[in-house]
VMD Tcl script that builds the backbone (N, CA, C; Angstrom):
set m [mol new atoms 267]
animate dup $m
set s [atomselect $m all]
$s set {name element resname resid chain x y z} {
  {N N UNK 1 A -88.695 -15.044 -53.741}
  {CA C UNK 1 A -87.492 -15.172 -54.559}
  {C C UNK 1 A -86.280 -14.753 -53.736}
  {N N UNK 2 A -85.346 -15.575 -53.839}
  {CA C UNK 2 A -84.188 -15.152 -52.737}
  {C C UNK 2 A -83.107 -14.093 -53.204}
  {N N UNK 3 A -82.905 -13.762 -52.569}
  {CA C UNK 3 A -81.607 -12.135 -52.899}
  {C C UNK 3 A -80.834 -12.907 -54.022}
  {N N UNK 4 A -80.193 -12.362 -54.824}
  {CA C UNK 4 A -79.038 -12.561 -55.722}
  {C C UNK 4 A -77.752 -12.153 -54.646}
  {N N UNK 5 A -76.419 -12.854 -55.005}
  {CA C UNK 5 A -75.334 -12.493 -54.604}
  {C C UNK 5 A -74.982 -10.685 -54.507}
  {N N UNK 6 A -75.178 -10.877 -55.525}
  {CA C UNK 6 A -75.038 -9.102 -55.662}
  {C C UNK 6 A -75.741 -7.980 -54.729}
  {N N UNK 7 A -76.663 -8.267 -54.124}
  {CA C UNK 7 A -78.485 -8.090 -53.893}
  {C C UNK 7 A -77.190 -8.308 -52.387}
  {N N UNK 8 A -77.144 -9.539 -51.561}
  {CA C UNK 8 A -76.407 -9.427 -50.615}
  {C C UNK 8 A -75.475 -8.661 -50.481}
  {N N UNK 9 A -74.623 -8.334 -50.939}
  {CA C UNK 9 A -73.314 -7.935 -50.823}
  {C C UNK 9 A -73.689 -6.381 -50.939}
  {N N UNK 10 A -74.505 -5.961 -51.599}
  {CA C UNK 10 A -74.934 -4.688 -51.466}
  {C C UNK 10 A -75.098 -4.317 -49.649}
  {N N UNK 11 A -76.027 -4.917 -49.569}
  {CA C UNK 11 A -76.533 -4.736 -48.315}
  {C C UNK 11 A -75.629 -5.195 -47.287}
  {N N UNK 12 A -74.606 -5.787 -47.357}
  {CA C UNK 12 A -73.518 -6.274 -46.027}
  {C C UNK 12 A -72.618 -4.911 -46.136}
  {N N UNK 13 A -72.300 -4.542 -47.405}
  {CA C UNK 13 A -71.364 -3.325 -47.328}
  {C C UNK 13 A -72.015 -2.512 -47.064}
  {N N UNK 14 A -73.489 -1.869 -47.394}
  {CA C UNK 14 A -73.812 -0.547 -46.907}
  {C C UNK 14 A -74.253 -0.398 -45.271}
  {N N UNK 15 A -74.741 -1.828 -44.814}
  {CA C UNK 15 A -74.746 -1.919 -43.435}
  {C C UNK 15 A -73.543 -1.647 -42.629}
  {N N UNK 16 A -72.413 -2.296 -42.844}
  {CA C UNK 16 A -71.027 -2.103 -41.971}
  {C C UNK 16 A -70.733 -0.691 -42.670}
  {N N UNK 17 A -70.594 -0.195 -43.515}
  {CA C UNK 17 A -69.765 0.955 -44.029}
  {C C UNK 17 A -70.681 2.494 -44.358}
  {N N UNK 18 A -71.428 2.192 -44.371}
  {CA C UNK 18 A -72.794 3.227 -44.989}
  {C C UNK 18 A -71.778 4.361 -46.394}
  {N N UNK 19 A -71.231 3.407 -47.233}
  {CA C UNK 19 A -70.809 4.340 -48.196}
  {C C UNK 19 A -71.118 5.802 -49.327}
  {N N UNK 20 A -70.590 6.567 -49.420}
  {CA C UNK 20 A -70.858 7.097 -50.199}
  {C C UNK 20 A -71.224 7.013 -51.567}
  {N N UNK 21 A -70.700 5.567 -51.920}
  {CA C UNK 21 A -70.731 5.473 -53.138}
  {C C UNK 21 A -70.511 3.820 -53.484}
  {N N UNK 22 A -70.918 3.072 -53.982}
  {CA C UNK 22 A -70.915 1.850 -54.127}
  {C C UNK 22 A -71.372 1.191 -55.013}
  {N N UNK 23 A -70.489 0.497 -55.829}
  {CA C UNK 23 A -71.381 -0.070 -57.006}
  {C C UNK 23 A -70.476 -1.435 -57.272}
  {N N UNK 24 A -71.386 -2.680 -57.060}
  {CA C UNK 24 A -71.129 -4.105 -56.964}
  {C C UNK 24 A -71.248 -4.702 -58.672}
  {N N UNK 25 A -69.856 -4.746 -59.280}
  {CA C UNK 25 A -70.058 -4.917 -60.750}
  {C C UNK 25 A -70.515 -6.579 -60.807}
  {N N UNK 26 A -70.804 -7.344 -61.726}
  {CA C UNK 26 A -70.777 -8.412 -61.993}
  {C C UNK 26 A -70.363 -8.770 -63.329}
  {N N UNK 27 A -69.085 -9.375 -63.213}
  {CA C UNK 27 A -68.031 -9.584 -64.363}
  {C C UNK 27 A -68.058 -11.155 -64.571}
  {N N UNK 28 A -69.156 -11.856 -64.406}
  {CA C UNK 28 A -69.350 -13.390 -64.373}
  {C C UNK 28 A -69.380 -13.580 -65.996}
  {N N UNK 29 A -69.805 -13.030 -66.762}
  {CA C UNK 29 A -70.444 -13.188 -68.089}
  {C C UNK 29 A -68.748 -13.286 -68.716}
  {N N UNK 30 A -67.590 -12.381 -68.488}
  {CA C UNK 30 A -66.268 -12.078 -68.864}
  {C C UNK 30 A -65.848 -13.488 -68.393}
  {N N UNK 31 A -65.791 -14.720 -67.703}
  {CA C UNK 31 A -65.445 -15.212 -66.967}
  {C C UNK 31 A -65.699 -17.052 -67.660}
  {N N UNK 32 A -66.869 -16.527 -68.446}
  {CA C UNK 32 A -67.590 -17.891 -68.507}
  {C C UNK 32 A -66.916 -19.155 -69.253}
  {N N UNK 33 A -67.310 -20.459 -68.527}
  {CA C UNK 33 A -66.115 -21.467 -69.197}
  {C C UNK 33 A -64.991 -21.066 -68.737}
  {N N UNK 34 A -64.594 -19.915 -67.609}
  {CA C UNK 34 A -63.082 -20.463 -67.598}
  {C C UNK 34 A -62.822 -20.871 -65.737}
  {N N UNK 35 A -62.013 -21.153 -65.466}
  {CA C UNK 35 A -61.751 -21.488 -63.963}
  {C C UNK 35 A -62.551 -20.696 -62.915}
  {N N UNK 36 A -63.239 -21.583 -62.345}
  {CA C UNK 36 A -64.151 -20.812 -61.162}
  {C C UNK 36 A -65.244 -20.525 -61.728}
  {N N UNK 37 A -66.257 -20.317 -62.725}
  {CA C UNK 37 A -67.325 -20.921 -63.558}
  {C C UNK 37 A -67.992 -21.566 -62.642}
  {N N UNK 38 A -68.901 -21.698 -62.264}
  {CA C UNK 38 A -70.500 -22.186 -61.298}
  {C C UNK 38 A -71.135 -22.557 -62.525}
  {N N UNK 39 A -71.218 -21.891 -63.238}
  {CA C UNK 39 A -72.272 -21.462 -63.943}
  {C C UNK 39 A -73.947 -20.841 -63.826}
  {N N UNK 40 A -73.281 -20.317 -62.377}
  {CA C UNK 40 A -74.445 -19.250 -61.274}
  {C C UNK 40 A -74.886 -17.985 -62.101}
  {N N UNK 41 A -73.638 -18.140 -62.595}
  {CA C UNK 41 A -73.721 -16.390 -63.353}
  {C C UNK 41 A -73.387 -15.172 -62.250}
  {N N UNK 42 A -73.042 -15.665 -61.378}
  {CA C UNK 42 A -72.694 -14.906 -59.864}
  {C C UNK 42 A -70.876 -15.605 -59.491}
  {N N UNK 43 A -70.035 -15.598 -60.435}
  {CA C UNK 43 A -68.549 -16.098 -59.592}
  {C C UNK 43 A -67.677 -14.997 -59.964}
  {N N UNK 44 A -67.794 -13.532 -60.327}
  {CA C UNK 44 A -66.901 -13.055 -60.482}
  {C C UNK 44 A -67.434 -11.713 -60.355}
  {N N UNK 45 A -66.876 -10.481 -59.134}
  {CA C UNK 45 A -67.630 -9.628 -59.283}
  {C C UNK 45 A -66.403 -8.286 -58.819}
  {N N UNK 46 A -66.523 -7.438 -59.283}
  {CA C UNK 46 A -65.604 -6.256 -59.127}
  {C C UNK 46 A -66.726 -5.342 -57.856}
  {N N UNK 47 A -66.167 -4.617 -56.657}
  {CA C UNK 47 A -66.683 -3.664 -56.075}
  {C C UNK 47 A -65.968 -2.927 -55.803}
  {N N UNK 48 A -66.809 -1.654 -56.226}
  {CA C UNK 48 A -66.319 -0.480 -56.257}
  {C C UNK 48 A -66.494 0.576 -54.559}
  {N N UNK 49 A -66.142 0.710 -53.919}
  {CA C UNK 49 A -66.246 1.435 -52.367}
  {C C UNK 49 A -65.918 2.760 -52.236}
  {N N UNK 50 A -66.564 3.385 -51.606}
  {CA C UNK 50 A -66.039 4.809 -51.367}
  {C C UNK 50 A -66.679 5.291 -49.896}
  {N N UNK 51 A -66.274 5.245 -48.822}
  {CA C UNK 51 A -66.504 5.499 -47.515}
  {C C UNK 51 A -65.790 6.231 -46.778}
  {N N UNK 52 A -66.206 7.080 -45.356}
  {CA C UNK 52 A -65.338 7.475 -44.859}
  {C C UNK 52 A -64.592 6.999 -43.679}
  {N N UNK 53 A -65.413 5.504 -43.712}
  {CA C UNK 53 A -64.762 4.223 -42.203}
  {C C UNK 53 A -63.570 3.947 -42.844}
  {N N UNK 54 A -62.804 4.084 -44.048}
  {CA C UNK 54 A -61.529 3.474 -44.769}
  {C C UNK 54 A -60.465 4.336 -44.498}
  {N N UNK 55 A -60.707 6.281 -43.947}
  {CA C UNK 55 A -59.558 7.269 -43.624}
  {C C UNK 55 A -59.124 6.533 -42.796}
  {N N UNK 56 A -57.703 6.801 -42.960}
  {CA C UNK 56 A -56.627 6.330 -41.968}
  {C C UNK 56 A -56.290 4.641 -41.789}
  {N N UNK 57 A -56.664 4.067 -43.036}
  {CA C UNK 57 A -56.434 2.865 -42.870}
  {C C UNK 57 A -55.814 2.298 -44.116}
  {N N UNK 58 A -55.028 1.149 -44.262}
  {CA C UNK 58 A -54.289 0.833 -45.426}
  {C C UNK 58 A -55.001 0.336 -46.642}
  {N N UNK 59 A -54.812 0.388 -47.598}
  {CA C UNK 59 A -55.070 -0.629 -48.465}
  {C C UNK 59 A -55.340 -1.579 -48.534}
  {N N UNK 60 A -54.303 -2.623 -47.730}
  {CA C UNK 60 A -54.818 -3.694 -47.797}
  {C C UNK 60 A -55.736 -4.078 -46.301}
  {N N UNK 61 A -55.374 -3.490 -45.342}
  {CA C UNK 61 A -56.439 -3.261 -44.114}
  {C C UNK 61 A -57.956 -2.977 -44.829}
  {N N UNK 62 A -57.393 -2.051 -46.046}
  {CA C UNK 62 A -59.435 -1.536 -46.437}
  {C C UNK 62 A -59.970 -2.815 -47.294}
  {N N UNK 63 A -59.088 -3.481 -47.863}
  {CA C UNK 63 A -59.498 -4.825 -48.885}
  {C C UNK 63 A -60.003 -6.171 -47.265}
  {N N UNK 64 A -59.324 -5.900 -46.466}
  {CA C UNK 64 A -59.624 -7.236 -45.068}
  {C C UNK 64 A -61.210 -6.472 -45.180}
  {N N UNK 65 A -60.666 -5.378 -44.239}
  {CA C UNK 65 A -62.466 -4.947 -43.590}
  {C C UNK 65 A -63.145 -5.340 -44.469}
  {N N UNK 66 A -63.849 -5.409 -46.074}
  {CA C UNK 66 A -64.476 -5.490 -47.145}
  {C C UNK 66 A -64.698 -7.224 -47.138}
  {N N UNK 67 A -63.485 -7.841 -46.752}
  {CA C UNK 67 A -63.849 -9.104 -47.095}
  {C C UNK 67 A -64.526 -9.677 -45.986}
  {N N UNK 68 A -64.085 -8.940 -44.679}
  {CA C UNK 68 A -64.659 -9.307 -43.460}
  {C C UNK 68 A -66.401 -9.357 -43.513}
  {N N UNK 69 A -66.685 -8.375 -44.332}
  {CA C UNK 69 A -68.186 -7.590 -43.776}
  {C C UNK 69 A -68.756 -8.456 -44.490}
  {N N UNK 70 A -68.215 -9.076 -46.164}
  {CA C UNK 70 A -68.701 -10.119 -46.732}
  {C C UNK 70 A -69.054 -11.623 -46.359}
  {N N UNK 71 A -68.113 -11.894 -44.808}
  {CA C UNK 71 A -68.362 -13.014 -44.812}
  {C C UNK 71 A -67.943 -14.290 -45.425}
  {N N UNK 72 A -68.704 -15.341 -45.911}
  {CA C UNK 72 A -68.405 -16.653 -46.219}
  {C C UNK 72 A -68.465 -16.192 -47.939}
  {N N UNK 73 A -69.184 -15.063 -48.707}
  {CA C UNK 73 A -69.450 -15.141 -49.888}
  {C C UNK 73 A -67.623 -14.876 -50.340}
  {N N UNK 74 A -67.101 -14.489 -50.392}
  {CA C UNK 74 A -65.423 -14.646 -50.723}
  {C C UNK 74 A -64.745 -16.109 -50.666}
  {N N UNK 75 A -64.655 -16.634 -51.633}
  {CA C UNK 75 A -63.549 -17.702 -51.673}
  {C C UNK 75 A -65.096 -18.698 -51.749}
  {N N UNK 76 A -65.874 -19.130 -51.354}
  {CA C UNK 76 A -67.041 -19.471 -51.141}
  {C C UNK 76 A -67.863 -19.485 -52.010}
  {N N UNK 77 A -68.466 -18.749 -51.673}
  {CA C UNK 77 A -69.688 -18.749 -52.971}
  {C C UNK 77 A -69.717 -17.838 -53.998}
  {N N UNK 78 A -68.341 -16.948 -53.911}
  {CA C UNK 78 A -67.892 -15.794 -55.187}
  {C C UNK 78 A -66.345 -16.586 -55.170}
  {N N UNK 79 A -66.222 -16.996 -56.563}
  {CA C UNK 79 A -64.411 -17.633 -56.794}
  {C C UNK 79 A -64.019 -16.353 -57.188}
  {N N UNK 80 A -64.229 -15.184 -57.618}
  {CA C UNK 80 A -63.117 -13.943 -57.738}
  {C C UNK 80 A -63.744 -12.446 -57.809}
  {N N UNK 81 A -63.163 -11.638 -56.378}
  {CA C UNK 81 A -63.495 -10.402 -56.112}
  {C C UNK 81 A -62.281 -9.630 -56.394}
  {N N UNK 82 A -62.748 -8.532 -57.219}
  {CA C UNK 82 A -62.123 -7.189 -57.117}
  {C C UNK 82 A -62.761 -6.290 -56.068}
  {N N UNK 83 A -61.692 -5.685 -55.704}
  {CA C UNK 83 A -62.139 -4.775 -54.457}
  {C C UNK 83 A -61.284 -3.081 -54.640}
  {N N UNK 84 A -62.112 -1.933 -55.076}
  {CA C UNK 84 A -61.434 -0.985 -55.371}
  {C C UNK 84 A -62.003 -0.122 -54.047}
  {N N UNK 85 A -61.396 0.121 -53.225}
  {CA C UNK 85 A -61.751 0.511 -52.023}
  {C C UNK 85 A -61.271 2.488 -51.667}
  {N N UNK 86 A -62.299 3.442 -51.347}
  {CA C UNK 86 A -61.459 4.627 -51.484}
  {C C UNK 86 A -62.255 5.383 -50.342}
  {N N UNK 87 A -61.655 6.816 -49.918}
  {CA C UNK 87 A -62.601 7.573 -49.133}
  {C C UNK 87 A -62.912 9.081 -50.202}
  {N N UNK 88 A -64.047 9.448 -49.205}
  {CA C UNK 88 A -64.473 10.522 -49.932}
  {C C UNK 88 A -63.515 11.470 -50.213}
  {N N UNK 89 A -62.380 12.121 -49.087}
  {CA C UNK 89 A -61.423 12.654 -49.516}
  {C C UNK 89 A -60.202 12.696 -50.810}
}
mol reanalyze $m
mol bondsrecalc $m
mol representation Tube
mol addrep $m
């Protein structure tokens, strides 16, 4: 059985970032029937980050790195990410 989206994205962020804290919401169900709809049940997902590779870096620098580590699943095969990105401090 192949990974779920979620199931990936877990594992791309804790590989590049080894977070403290991480939790990959899936807000597809909030979403359904409206723009960007697959009907995957996987197009809309909030992540939550908390690492200490993000000190000293911006906001929107910490939202790039995040989309970077994701890859092709942004814009691709997820039509809408939230990205709440923080450090342990």
């Amino acid at each position: 059985m192949a990974n779920s989206v979620a199931q990936e994205m877990e594992a791309l962020l804790r590989e590049a970032f080894a977070p403290s804290k991480l939790e990959i919401i899936n807000d597809s169900a909030k979403h359904s029937g409206h723009s960007g709809d697959d009907g995957s049940g996987e197009s809309h997902f909030t992540i939550v980050i908390e690492s200490a590779s993000f000190a000293e870096v911006s906001r929107l620098e910490r939202q790039r790195m995040v989309n970077r580590a994701l890859g092709d699943i942004p814009g691709q095969r997820v039509h809408a990410l939230a990205i709440k990105v923080s450090t342990p401090a």
